[in-house]
C-alpha positions in Angstrom: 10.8 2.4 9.7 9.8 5.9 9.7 10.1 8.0 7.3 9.1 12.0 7.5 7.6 13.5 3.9 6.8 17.2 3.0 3.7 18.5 4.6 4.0 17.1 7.4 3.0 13.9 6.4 4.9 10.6 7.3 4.8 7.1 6.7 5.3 3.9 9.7 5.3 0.4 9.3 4.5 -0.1 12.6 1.4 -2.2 12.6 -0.1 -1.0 16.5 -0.3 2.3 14.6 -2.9 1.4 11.9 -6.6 2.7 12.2 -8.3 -0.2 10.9 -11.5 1.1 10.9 -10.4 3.5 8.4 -8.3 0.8 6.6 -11.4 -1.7 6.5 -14.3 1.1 5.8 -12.1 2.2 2.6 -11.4 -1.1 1.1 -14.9 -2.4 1.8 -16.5 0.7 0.7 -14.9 2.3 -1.8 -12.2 0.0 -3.6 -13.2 -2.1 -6.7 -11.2 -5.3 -5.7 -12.3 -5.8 -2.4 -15.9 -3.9 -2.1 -17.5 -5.6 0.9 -14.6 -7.0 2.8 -15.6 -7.9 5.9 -13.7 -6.7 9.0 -12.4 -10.1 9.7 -11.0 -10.9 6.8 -9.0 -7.2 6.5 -7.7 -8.1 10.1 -6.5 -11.2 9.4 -5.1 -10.4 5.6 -3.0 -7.9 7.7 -2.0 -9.9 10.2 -0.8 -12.2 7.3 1.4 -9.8 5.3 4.8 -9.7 5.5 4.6 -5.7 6.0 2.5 -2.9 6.7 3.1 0.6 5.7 0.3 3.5 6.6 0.7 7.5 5.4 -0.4 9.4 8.3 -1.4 12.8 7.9 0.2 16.0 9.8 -3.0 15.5 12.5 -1.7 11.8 13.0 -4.3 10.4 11.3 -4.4 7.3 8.9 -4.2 8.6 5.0 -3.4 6.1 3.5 -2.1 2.5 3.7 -0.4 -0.7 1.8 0.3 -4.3 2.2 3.0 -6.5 1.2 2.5 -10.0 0.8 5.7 -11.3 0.7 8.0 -15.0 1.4 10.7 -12.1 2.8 13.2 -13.6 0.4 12.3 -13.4 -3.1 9.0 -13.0 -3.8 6.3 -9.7 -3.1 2.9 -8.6 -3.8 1.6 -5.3 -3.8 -1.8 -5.2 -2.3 -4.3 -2.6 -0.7 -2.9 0.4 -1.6 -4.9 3.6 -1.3 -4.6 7.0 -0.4 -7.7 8.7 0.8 -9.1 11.4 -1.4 -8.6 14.5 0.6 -5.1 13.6 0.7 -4.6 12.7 -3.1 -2.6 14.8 -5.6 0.5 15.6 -3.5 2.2 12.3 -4.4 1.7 10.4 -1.5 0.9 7.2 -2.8 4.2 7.4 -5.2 5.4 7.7 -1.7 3.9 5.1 -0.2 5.0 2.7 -3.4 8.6 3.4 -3.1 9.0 2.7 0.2 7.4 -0.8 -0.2 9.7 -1.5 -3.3 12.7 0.3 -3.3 13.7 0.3 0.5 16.1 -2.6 1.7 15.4 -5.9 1.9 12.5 -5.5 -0.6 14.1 -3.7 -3.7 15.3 -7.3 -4.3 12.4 -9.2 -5.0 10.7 -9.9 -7.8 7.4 -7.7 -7.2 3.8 -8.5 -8.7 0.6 -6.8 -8.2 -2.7 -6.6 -9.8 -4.4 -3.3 -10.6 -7.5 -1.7 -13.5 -6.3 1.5 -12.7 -2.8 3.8 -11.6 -0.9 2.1 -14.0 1.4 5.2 -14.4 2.3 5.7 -10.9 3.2 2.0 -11.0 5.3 1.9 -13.9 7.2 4.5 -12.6 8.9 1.7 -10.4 9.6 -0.5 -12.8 6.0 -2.5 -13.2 5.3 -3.7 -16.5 1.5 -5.0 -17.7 2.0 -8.4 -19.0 -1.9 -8.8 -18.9 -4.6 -6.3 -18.7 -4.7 -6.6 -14.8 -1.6 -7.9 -13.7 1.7 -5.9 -13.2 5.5 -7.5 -12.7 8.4 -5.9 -11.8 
C-alpha cells in the first residue's frame, strides 16, 4: 500500500522503507511507554508485527510511523504510533490511524490499544476508554 496525502506527504507499508534509526531514537527517547527501548528490541517488535505503516515527508524522509500487532483475522493492536513534531498539526497521525483501522482486511477486527494521551484523535475511529489507559474499538 501506498497512499499519497496533501503536502506532499505519503504513507507505505513497505517495511525496507523504514528508517529505524529514527523509528528507534523516537520511541527510546522521547515516548513515555517505551523510553529506553533498546535497538534490538524495536527491530525485532517490528519484525513481529503483522504490519508496518511509516508517514514520510515530501523530502522522503521518515515522519512518522505505527505498528500493528495483529492474528490477521480477528484481532489488532495499535502500537508505536507517533508523528514527529515538526510534522505535527496537519493531521497526519489521523492519517496514519485510518489507514491502520479502516483499510481492508483490518477494518474488521476488533482493535485495542493502550494510550495516557490523544484520546481524541483516537476516538474519532471508534475507540472507547474502558479503563484509564486502555482503548477498544
Amino acid at each position: 500500500m501506498r497512499r499519497s496525502l496533501p503536502g506532499g506527504y505519503e504513507l507505505d507499508d513497505d517495511r525496507r522503507r523504514l528508517d529505524i534509526d529514527v523509528v528507534h531514537g523516537y520511541i527510546r527517547d522521547s515516548s513515555y511507554w517505551a523510553k529506553g527501548r533498546s535497538r534490538e528490541t524495536m527491530e525485532a517488535a517490528i519484525a513481529g508485527s503483522a504490519r508496518v505503516i511509516g508517514l514520510y515527508a515530501p523530502d522522503r524522509s521518515l515522519a512518522g510511523f505505527l505498528r500493528v500487532i495483529s492474528d490477521s483475522t480477528t484481532y489488532a493492536y495499535l502500537a508505536d504510533v507517533f508523528v514527529l513534531e515538526q510534522h505535527r498539526g496537519r493531521g497526519l497521525g489521523a492519517e496514519l490511524v485510518r489507514e491502520a483501522v479502516d483499510s481492508e482486511p483490518w477494518r474488521r477486527m476488533s482493535w485495542h490499544l493502550r494510550t495516557s494521551d490523544a484520546h481524541k484523535l483516537y476516538e474519532k475511529f471508534g475507540f472507547h476508554r474502558p479503563s484509564k489507559r486502555s482503548l477498544e474499538r
